[in-house]
C-alpha positions as CSV (number, residue, x, y, z in Angstrom):
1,X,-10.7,105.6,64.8
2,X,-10.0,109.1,64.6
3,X,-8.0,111.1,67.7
4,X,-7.5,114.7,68.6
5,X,-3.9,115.6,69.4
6,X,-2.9,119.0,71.5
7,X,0.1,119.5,71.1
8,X,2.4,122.7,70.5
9,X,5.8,121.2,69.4
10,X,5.7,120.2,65.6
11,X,7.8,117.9,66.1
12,X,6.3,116.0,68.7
13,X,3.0,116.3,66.4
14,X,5.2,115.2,63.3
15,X,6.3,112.5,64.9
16,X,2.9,111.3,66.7
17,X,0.7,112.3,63.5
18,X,3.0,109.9,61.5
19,X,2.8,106.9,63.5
20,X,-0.8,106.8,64.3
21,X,-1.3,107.2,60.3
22,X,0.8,104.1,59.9
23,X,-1.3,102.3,62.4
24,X,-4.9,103.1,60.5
25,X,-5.8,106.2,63.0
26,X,-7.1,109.3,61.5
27,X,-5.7,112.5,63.1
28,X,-6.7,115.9,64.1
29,X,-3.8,118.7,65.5
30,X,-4.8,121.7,68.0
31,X,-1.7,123.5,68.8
32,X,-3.1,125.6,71.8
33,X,-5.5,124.5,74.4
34,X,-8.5,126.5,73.3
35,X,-8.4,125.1,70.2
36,X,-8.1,121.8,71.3
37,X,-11.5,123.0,73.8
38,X,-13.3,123.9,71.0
39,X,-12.6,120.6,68.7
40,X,-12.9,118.2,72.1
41,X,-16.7,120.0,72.4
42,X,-17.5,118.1,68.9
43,X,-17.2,115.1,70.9
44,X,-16.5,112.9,67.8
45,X,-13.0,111.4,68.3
46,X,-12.3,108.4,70.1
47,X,-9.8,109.5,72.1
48,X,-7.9,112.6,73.0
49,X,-4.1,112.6,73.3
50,X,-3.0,115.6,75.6
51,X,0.7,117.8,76.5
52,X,0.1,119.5,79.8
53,X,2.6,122.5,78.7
54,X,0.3,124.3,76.2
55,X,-0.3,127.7,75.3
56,X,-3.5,129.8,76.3
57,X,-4.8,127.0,78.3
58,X,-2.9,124.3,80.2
59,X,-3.2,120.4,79.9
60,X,-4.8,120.1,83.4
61,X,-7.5,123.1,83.0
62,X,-8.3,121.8,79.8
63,X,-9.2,118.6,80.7
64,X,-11.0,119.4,83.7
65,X,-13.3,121.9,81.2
66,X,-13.5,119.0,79.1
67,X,-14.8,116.6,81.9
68,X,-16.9,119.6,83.4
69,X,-18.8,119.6,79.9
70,X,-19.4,115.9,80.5
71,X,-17.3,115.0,77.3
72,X,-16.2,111.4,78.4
73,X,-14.4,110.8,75.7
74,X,-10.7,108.7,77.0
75,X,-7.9,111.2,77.4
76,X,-3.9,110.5,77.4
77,X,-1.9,112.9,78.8
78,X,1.5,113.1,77.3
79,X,4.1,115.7,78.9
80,X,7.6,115.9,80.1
81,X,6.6,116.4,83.2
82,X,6.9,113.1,84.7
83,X,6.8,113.3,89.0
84,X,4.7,110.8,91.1
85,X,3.0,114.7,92.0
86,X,2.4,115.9,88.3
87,X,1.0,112.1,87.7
88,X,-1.6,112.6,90.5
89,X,-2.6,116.2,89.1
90,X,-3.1,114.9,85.6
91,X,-5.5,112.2,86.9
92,X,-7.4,114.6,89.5
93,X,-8.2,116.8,86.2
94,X,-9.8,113.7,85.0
95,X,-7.1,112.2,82.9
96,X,-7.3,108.4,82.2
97,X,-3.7,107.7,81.5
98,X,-0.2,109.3,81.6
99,X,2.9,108.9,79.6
100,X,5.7,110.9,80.1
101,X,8.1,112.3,77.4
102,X,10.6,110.9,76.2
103,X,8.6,107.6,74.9
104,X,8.8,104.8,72.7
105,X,5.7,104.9,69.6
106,X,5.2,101.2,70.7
107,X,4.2,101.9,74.2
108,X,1.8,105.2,73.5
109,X,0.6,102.9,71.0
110,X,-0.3,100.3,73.1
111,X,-1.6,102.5,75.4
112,X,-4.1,104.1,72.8
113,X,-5.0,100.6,71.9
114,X,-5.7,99.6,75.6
115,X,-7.5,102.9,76.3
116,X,-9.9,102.9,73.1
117,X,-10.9,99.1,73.5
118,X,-12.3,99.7,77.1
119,X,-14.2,102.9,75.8
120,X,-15.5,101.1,73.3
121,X,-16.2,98.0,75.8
122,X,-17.7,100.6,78.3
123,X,-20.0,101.8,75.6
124,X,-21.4,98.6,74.0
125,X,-21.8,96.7,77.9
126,X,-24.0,97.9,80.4
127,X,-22.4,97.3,84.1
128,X,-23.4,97.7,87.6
129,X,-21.6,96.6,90.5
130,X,-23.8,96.3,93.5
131,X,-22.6,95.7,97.2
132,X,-24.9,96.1,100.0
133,X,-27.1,99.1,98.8
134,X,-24.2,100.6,97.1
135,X,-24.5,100.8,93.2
136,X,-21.8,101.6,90.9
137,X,-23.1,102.0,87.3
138,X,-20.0,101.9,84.8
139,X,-22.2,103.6,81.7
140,X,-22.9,106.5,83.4
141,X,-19.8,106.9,85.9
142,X,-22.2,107.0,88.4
143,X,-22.6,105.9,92.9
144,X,-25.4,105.9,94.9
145,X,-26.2,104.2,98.4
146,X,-29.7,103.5,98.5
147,X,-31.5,106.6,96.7
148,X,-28.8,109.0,97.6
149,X,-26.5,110.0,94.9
150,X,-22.6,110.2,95.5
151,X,-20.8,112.9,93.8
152,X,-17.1,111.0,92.7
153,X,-14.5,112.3,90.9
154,X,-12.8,110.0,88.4
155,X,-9.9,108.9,90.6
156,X,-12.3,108.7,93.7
157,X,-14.7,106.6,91.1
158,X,-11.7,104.2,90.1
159,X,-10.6,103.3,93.3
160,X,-14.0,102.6,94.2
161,X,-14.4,100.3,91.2
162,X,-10.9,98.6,92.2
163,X,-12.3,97.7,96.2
164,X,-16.2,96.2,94.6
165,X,-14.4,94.5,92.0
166,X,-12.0,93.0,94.6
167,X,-14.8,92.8,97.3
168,X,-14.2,90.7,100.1
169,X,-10.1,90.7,99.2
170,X,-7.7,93.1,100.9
171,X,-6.0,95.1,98.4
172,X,-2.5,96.6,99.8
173,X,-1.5,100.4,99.4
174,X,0.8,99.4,97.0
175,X,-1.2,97.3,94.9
176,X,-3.9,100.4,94.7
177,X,-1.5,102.5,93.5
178,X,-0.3,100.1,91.0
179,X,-3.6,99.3,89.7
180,X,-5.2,102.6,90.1
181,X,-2.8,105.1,89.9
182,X,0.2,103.2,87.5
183,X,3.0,104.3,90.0
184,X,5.1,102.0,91.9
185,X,3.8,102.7,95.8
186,X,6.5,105.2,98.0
187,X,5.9,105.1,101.5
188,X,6.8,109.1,101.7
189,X,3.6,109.1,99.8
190,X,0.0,109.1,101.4
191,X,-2.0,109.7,98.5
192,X,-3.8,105.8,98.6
193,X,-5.1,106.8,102.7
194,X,-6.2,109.9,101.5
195,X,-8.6,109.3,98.9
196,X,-9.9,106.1,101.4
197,X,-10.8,108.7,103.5
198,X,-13.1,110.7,100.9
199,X,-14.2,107.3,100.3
200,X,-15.4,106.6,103.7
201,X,-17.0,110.2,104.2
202,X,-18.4,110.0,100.9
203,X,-20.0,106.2,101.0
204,X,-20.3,105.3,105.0
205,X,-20.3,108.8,107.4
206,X,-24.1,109.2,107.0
207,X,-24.7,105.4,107.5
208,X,-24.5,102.9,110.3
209,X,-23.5,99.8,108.5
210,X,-20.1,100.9,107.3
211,X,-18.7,99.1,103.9
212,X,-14.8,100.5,103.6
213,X,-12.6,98.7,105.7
214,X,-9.2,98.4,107.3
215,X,-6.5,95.4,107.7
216,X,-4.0,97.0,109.7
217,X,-0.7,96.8,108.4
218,X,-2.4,94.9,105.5
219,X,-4.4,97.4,103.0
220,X,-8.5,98.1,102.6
221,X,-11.2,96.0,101.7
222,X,-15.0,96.6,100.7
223,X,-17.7,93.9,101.9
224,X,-21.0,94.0,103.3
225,X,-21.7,93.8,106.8
C-alpha cells in the first residue's frame, strides 16, 4: 500500500511518515503542490493524503487538477483549517474525506484504512444502482436517465448514491449531512437543500415523471413514480 503525502511542515511529514511506516504503508513526500501534481499524475499510490495550506499550489486547486485529469485515486485532506465552510470547499474540489489538525495517528489511521478498503472494494465490484430509468454506475462515477448523461460532481454524485441506496426511505437534512458530508447538521446552514436542488435540475427538470422528493418538515426521498 504505498501513499503520497503533500505536506510542507516536516514535522507534520516526520510525524505522518513514521506512523504509516509502522503500520506496513510505503511513503512518498511532495512538499509543494506542484510536486505533489506531478507525482499524483503517476497514478500509482493508493491513496493521497493532502494539507490545503501549501506552497505554489493550494490543497483545493490541487485536487480539483487532480480530479480534472480523471486521477480517481482516494484523497484525505488534512489541514488546520477546520470550519463546517472549509469542510464543504475541500469536498467540492473533490476531496473524499477531511481531518482537521490537530489529530490523533489512530483516527487518520483509521481513516486511511476505511478509505483504501472501499477503493479497493470499488475496484474489484462492479455496481449499478438503477431506479426508474436512472442509472448510477459506481466503477465509473457515472448518471444517466435513459440515454442522457448527467454531469455530477463528487459531492452531487454522493448524495445521489445516499437517496438510491435509501430509496423509498426519507432521509432527514441532518442525517444527509452526517452521512454525506461528516458534519453534525446546523440549521444556520442550507448546504443539504442546496445541492437537492442541482439534484432536481440535474435528474428531473427535463422529465415529467419526477424522482427527488420532499417530506415536509421530514427530509427527501428518491422512488419511482
Amino acid at each position: 500500500m504505498k501513499i503520497l503525502l503533500v505536506e510542507d511542515e516536516p514535522q507534520v511529514v516526520e510525524f505522518i511518515r513514521k506512523g504509516l511506516s509502522e503500520n506496513g504503508y510505503e511513503s512518498e513526500v511532495a512538499f509543494d503542490g506542484q510536486i505533489g501534481e506531478v507525482l499524483a499524475s503517476k497514478g500509482d499510490f493508493d491513496l493521497i493524503i493532502l494539507d490545503v495550506i501549501l506552497p505554489v499550489i493550494n490543497g483545493y486547486d490541487l485536487c480539483r487538477r487532480i480530479r480534472g485529469k480523471d486521477i480517481q485515486i482516494p484523497v484525505l485532506m488534512l489541514t488546520a483549517l477546520g470550519t463546517t465552510e472549509d469542510k464543504l470547499s475541500g469536498f467540492d474540489a473533490g476531496a473524499d474525506d477531511y481531518l482537521v489538525k490537530p489529530f490523533e495517528f489512530a483516527e487518520l489511521l483509521a481513516r486511511i484504512k476505511a478509505l483504501t478498503k472501499r477503493s479497493s472494494g470499488l475496484i474489484q465490484t462492479s455496481r449499478q444502482i438503477k431506479i426508474a430509468d436512472l442509472t448510477l454506475d459506481f466503477n465509473r462515477k457515472s448518471a444517466t436517465r435513459g440515454d442522457k448523461s448527467i454531469e455530477l460532481t463528487g459531492k452531487e454524485f454522493e448524495l445521489l448514491e445516499f437517496l438510491m441506496i435509501n430509496k423509498g426511505r426519507v432521509v432527514s437534512r441532518a442525517e444527509i449531512a452526517e452521512k454525506v458530508w461528516d458534519i453534525t447538521f446546523d440549521t444556520g446552514t442550507n448546504v443539504v437543500d442546496v445541492y437537492i436542488s442541482i439534484l432536481r435540475k440535474k435528474i428531473d427538470k427535463d422529465y415529467e415523471q419526477k424522482l427527488i422528493h420532499t417530506r415536509v418538515g421530514l427530509g427527501y426521498y428518491i422512488d419511482e413514480p
